[in-house]
Each structure stands twice: as structure tokens, then as C-alpha cells.
C-alpha positions as CSV (number, residue, x, y, z in Angstrom):
1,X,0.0,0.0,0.0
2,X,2.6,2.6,0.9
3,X,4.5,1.5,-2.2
4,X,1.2,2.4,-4.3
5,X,0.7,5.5,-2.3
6,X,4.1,6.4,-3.1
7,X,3.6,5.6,-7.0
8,X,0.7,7.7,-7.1
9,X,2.0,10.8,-5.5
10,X,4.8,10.7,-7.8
11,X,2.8,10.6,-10.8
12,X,0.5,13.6,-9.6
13,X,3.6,15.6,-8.7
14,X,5.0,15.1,-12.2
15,X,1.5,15.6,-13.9
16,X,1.3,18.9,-12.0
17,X,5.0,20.5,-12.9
18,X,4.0,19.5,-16.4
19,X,0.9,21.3,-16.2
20,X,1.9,24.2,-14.1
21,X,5.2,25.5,-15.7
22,X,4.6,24.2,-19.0
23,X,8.3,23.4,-19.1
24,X,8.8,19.9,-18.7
25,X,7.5,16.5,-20.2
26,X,9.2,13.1,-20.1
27,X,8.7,11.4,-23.3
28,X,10.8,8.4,-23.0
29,X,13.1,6.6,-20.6
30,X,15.1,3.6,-20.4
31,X,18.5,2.2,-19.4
32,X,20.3,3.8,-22.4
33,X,18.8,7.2,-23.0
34,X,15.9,9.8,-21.6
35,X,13.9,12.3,-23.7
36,X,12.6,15.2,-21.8
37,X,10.6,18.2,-23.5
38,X,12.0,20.8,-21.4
39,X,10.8,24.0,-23.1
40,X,12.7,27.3,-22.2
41,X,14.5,29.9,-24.0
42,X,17.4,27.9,-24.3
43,X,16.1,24.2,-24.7
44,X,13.4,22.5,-26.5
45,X,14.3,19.2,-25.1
46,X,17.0,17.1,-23.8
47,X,19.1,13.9,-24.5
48,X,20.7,12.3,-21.3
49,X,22.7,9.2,-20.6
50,X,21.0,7.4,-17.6
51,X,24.9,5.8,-16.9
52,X,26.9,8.7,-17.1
53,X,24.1,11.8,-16.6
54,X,25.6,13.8,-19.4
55,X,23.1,15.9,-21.2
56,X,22.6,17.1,-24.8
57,X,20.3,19.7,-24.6
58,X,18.5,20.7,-28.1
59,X,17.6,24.3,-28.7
60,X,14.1,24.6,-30.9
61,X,13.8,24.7,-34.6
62,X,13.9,28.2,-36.1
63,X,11.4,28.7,-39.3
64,X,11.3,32.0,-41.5
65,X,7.0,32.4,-41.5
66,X,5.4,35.2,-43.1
67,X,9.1,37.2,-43.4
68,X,10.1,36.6,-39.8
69,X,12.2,34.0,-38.6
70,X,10.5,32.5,-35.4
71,X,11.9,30.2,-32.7
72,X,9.8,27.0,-32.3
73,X,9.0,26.9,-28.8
74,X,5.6,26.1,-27.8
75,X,3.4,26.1,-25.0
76,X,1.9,23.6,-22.8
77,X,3.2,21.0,-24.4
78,X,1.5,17.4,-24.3
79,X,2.1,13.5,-25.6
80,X,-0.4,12.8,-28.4
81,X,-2.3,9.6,-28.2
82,X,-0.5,6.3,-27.1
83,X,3.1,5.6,-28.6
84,X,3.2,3.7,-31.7
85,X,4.5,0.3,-32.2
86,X,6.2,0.0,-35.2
87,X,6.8,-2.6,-37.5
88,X,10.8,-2.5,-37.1
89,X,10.4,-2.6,-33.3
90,X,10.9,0.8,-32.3
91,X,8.0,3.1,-30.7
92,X,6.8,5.9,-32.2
93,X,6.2,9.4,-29.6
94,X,4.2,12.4,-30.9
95,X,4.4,15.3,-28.9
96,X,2.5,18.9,-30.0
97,X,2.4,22.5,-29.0
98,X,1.6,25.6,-29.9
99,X,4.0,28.1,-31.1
100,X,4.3,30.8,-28.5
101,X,5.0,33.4,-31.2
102,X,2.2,32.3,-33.2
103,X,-0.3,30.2,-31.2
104,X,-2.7,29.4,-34.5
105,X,0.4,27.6,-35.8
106,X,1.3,24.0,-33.9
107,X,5.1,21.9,-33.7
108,X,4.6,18.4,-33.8
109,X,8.0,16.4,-32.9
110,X,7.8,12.8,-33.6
111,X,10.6,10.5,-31.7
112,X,11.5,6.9,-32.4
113,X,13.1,5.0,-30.0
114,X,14.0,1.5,-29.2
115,X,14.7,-0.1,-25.7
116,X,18.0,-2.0,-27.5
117,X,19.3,1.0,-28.9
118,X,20.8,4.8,-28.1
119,X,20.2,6.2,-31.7
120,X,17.0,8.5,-32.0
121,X,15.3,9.1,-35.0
122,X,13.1,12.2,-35.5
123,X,11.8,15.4,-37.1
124,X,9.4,18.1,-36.9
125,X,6.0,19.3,-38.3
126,X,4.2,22.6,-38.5
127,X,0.7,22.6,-38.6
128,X,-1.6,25.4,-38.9
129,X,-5.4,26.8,-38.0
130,X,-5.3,29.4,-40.0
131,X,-3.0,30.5,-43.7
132,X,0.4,31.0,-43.5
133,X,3.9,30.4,-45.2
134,X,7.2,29.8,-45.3
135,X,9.3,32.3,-47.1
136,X,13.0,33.4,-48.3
137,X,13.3,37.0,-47.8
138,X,17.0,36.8,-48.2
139,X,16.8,34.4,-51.3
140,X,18.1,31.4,-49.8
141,X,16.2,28.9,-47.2
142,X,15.5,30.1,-43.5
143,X,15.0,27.3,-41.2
144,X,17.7,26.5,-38.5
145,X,16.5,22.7,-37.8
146,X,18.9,22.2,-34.2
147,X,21.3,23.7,-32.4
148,X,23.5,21.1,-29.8
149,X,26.8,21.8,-27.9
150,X,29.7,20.1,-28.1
151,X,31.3,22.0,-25.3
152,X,33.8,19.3,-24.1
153,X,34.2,17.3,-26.9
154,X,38.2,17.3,-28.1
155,X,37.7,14.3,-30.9
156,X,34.7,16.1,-33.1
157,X,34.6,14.4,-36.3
158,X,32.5,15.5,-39.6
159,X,31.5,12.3,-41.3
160,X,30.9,11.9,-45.0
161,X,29.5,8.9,-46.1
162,X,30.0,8.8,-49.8
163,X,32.5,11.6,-51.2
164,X,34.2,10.4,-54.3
165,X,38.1,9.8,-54.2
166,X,39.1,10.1,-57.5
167,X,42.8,7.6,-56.0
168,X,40.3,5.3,-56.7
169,X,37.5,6.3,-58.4
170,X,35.1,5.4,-56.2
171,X,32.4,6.7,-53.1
172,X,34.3,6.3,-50.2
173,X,33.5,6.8,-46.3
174,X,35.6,10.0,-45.2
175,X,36.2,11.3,-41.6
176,X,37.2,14.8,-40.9
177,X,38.8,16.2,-37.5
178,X,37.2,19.1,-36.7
179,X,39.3,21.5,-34.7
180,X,38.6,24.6,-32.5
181,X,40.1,26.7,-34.9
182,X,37.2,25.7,-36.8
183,X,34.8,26.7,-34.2
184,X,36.8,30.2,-34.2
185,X,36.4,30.6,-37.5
186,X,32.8,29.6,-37.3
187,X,33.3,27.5,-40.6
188,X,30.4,25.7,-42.2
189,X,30.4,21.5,-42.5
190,X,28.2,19.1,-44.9
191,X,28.2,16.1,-42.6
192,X,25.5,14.5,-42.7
193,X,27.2,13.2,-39.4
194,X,29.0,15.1,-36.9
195,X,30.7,12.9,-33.2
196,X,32.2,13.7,-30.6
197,X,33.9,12.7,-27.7
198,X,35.5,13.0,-24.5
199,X,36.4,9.3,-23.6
200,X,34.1,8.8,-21.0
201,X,31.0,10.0,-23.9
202,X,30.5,10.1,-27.0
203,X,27.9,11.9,-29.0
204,X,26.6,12.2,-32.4
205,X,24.3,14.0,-34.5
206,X,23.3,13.3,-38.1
207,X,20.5,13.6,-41.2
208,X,18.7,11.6,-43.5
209,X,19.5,13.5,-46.8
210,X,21.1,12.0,-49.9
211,X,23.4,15.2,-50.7
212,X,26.8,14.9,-52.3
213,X,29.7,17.4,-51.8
214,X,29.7,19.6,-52.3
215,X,26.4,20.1,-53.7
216,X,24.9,20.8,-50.0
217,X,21.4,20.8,-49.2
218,X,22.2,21.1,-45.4
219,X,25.1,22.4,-43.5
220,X,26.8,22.5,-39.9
221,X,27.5,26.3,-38.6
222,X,30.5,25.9,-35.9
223,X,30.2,28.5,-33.5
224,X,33.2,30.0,-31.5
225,X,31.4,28.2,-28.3
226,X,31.7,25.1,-29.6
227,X,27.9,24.8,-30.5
228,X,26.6,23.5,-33.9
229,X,23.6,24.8,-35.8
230,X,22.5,22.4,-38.4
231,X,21.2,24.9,-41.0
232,X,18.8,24.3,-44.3
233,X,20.9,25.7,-47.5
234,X,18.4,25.0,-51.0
235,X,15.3,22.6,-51.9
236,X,14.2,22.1,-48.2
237,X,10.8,24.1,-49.3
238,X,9.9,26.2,-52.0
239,X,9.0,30.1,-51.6
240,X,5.9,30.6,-50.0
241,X,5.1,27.3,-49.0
242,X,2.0,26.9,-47.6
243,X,0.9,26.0,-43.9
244,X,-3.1,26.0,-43.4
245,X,-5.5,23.4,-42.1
246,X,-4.9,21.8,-45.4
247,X,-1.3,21.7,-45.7
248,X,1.9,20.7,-43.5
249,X,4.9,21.2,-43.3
250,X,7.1,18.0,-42.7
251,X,11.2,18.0,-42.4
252,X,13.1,15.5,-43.0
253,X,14.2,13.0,-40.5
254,X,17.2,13.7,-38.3
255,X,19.3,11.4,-35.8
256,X,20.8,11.7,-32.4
257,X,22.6,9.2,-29.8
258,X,25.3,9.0,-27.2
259,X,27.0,6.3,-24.9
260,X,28.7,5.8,-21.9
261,X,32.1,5.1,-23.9
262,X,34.6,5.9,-26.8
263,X,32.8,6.4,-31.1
264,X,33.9,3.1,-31.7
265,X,30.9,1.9,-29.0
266,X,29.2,4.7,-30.7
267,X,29.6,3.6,-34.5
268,X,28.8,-0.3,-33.5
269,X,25.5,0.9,-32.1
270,X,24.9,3.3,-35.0
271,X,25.5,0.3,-37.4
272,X,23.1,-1.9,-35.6
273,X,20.7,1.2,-35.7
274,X,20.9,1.2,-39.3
275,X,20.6,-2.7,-40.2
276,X,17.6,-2.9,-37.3
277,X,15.9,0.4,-36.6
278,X,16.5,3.1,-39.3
279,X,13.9,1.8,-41.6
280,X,10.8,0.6,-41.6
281,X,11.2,-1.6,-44.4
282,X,13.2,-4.1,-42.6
283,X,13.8,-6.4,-45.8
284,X,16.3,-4.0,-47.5
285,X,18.5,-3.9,-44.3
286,X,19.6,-7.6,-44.7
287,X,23.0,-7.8,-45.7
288,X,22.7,-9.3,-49.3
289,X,25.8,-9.7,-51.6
290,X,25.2,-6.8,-54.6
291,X,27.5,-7.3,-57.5
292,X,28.6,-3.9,-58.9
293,X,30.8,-3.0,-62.4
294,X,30.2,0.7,-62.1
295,X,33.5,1.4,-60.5
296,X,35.7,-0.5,-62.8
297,X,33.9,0.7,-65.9
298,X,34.2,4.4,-64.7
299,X,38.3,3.8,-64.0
300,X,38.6,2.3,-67.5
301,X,36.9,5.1,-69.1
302,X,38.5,8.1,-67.0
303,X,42.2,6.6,-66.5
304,X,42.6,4.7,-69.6
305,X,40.2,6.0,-72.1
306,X,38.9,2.7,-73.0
307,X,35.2,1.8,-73.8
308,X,33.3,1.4,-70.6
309,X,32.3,-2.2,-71.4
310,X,35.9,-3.0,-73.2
311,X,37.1,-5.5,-70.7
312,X,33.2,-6.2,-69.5
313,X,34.3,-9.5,-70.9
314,X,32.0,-13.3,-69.0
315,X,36.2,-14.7,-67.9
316,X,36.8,-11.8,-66.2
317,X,33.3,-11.2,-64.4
318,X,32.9,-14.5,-63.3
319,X,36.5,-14.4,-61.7
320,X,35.3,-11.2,-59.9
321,X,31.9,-12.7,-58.2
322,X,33.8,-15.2,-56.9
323,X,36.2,-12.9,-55.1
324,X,33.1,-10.8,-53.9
325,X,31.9,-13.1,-51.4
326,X,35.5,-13.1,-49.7
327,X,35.7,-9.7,-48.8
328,X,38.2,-9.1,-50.8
């Protein structure tokens, strides 16, 4: 009894600082991560290792409506329906409030988690009672999507997953040290991955965009205080997009995770996050053998000037599956 007494004094406590100061919500919790709505000037909502108690605390999403730029923070903000099981295993969280700048217009932040894993998925959603929309008064996109710190962090990596190495002609992986005479300089990143760590954590961010360099789409801004605004640069929206009871406005889906430990525990759960919980289509994450003759066609025809299918000869393919299955 004094247990359930207990139980449900804590529950009512909680309910009522939610209520009252509109500035805290817990959406998720586990042994590997909690996800707090924590809504001030400075934070929309947290990250936080339960092992270690380090925090990553996620500033809101800054959208150009109507001309102005306008900070995403909303009021009394509240979990929508019950979390959603997903087919992929991971829960589904959708949490809404109104903007406190423009209280017709609504944020929606959907967050997918999994009890296994420390990677995050999510993105936002404006939604609107009345006609508005999203603009470019300085002829470029306006819409800051997060800003993080990495205050702490010595080993901050940008991480490219396919730049082309013309040594070998190829999309390669590519890993960047980014120093604090970046931060000084407040230079701009592609990413779509950015770590760090301090030994004892280690953090990323990242986003779910296709982009090339350097054709960017989306870009890091280093700050001189070691924060990290991850910016929109072109084709996020068109001018004058609209926002009304009819029409939303959905971003693209963005990623977040830490652990208690160096980024090479970091990068072994991000690789189980993308083979078990990045996609709902779980069949494309099983690690089939693809056969590929791009590469070699592309090196004959750059470096030797040959006819891309000149040495596309049956010998010489057949000897080249068989190797594929070694690793070689």
C-alpha cells in the first residue's frame, strides 16, 4: 500500500509540474537514454545518458513564417495519443504544442526509439489553423533545424558517407577532424554526421539527406562556443510554401545518440541502428551480396580512355563474383 501510495504521489507531482510551468515532459526513458521536453528559451528538449548523466540539450527549430524567422518553442506541451509500435520494433512518440510566437500555428516532434538502442530518430511538423507560409526574404532557405553543444568534446569528427576519391574512383566513407580553430572561424560542415567525444561519452548527430559534396542541401554552422547549428541551405521548401488546415509542413528526419564510452561503441550501435531500426522496411536492411561493375567501368573510361564495357568480358566477371563473397 505505501509503495502504491508512493507511486501515485509521484505521478501527480509530475503531472502537476508539467501542467503548471509548461516546461517539462518526459517522453521516453530507459537504461540507455531519456527524452525530456524541457521547453525554455534555451532548450526545447533534452538527450541524457541514464549511466553517465551527461546531457545534450537541443535548442528549438527556427522557421522564416510570413518574413520573420521565429523560434519554435511552444506552449503547454503534451504526448499525443498512445506511442506507436512500429513494425521495425521501435516506438513511435508524438508530442505537439503551440508556437508561442504564433499560437494558430502547432510543432509536432515525432521521436522513435527502441529499448535495445541509443540512436533516435526524428523530425518536426508545422501545422496550422489558420493561412500561412514559409518564405525566403534573403533568397536562400531560413530554417535552423537544431542547435546542440559540443562543449567538451576534443575528438569532433564531420562524417561523409559517400565523397568520391578520385585515387580510386570510387564513393568512399571520409572522416574529418574538426578542430577549435574551426569553431573560431565559425566554418560551415556538410556532414551528414557530426561525433564527438571525451572518452568517457561520445555523442553524435546526423540527417537523413542523400546530398553529395559539395552540392549541399544542409550544413553544420561551428560556432566559436563550440555549438553546432545544423542549417537548411536550397530545396528544403519552396518560396511561400503553404501552412493551413490543409497543408503541412514535414522536415526530413534527423538522428541523435550517445553512450557511456569511446565512437567506436558509438559507431557499433549506429551500425546496428541502421541494419535494425532506421527503416521501416526491414527487408532492405539484410546484408545481401550486390554485384557492382560501375567502379571499374568508370576507372577504364577516365584513366585509360577505353570503352566502358571494353574488358566487360564473361572470364573476367565470373572471376570477380567469386572474389566478392570473400571480402576481398
Amino acid at each position: 500500500m505505501k509503495k502504491l501510495v508512493l507511486c501515485l504521489f509521484l505521478t501527480v507531482a509530475l503531472s502537476s509540474f508539467s501542467s503548471n510551468k509548461n516546461k517539462f515532459l518526459l517522453i521516453a526513458e530507459n537504461a540507455l537514454l531519456k527524452i525530456s521536453i524541457c521547453n525554455t528559451n534555451n532548450s526545447l528538449w533534452d538527450y541524457s545518458l541514464p549511466k553517465t548523466g551527461k546531457s545534450f540539450t537541443f535548442k528549438a527549430p527556427e522557421f522564416e513564417i510570413d518574413g520573420n524567422l521565429i523560434s519554435a518553442n511552444i506552449s503547454s506541451p503534451k504526448l499525443i495519443g498512445n506511442p506507436l509500435k512500429l513494425i521495425n520494433g521501435v516506438t513511435e512518440y508524438t508530442v505537439e504544442g503551440n508556437l508561442d510566437k504564433l499560437p494558430d500555428v502547432t510543432l509536432r516532434i515525432l521521436f522513435r526509439i527502441t529499448e535495445t538502442n541509443p540512436i533516435v530518430k526524428f523530425r518536426y511538423e508545422l501545422l496550422s489553423k489558420a493561412n500561412h507560409k514559409l518564405t525566403k526574404t534573403k533568397g536562400h532557405d531560413q530554417i535552423n533545424y537544431l542547435n546542440v553543444s559540443f562543449g567538451g568534446f576534443t575528438g569532433i569528427k564531420e562524417i561523409r558517407f559517400s565523397e568520391f576519391n578520385e585515387m580510386v574512383h570510387s564513393f568512399c566513407l571520409s572522416e574529418c577532424e574538426i578542430e577549435q580553430k574551426h569553431f573560431a572561424d565559425s566554418i560551415r560542415v556538410m556532414g551528414p554526421m557530426v561525433t564527438g567525444t571525451n572518452g568517457s561519452n561520445s555523442f553524435l548527430i546526423a540527417y537523413e539527406h542523400g546530398s553529395q559534396a559539395p552540392d549541399k542541401f544542409l550544413e553544420y554552422a561551428l560556432s566559436p562556443d563550440k555549438s553546432i547549428t545544423l542549417k537548411a541551405v536550397k530545396g528544403n521548401y519552396y518560396q511561400d510554401f503553404q501552412i493551413n488546415p490543409e497543408n503541412s509542413y514535414q522536415t526530413i528526419w534527423f538522428e541523435t545518440g550517445a553512450v557511456a564510452g569511446n565512437q567506436d561503441l558509438l559507431a557499433s550501435n549506429y551500425r546496428d541502428f541502421v541494419l535494425h531500426y532506421m527503416s521501416l522496411n526491414t527487408e532492405s536492411r539484410k546484408p545481401y551480396i550486390f554485384y557492382n561493375t560501375w567502379n571499374f567501368q568508370e576507372r577504364n573510361r577516365n584513366w585509360y580512355k577505353k570503352p566502358y564495357l571494353a574488358d566487360m568480358t564473361f572470364d573476367r566477371m565470373m572471376k570477380e563474383i567469386d572474389v566478392a563473397p570473400n571480402g576481398h
